[in-house]
N, C-alpha and C positions, 0 to 999 in steps of 0.2 A: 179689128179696130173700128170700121164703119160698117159695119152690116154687109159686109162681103161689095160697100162698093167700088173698092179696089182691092187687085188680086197681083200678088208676085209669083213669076216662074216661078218653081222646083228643079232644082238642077240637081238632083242624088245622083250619085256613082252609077253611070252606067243604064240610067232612067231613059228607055223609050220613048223614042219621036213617034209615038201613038195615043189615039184617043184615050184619053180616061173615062171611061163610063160608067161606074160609082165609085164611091168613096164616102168612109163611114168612120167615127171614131170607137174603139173598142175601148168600152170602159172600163174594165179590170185596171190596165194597165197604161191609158189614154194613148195608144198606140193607134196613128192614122193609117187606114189601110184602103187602097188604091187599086181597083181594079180596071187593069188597061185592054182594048181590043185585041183580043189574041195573043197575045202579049203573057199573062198570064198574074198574078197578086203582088202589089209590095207594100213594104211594110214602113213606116217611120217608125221607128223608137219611139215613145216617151215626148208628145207633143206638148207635157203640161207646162215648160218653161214660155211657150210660147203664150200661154194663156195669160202669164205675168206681163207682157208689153205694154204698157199705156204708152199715148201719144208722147208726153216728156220724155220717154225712154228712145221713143225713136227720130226723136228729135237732137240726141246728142250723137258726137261723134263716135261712140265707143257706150258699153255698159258690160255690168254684169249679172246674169242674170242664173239665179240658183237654181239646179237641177239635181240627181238623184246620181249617188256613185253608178260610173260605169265603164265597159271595157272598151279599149282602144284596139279594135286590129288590122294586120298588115297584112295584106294580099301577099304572100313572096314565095317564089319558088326556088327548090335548089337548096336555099337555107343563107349563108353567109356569103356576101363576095368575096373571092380571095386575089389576095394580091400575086400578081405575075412579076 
């Protein structure tokens, strides 16, 4: 939004309290990818919504902003809770 002069955390699932030391956008699929010390590669999905943000947008309480069909998934083990 300003030339990188402000920066918000990343907080993904599970994201290491470790340095980042590159990170680069793949352009196929505008996926940011995050290389941490030791740590080892991660990946954002499909950063291109965020490209859409002008300041008005993040200036309201709420918006919506169009991105590309995609899957939702659940960590879960075991399968179904069952009731006792």
């Amino acid at each position: 939004m300003d030339g990188g002069q402000h920066w918000a955390q990343y907080k993904g699932s599970d994201f290491p309290a470790a340095p980042v030391d590159d990170l680069v956008i793949q352009a196929r699929e505008s996926d940011l990818v995050l290389a941490t010390h030791g740590r080892g590669i991660w990946v954002v999905d499909d950063i291109s919504p965020l490209r859409t943000l002008t300041p008005d947008m993040m200036s309201k309480e709420a918006a919506l902003i169009p991105g590309r069909p995609s899957i939702q998934y659940f960590d879960v083990s075991g399968g179904l809770a069952r009731r006792r």
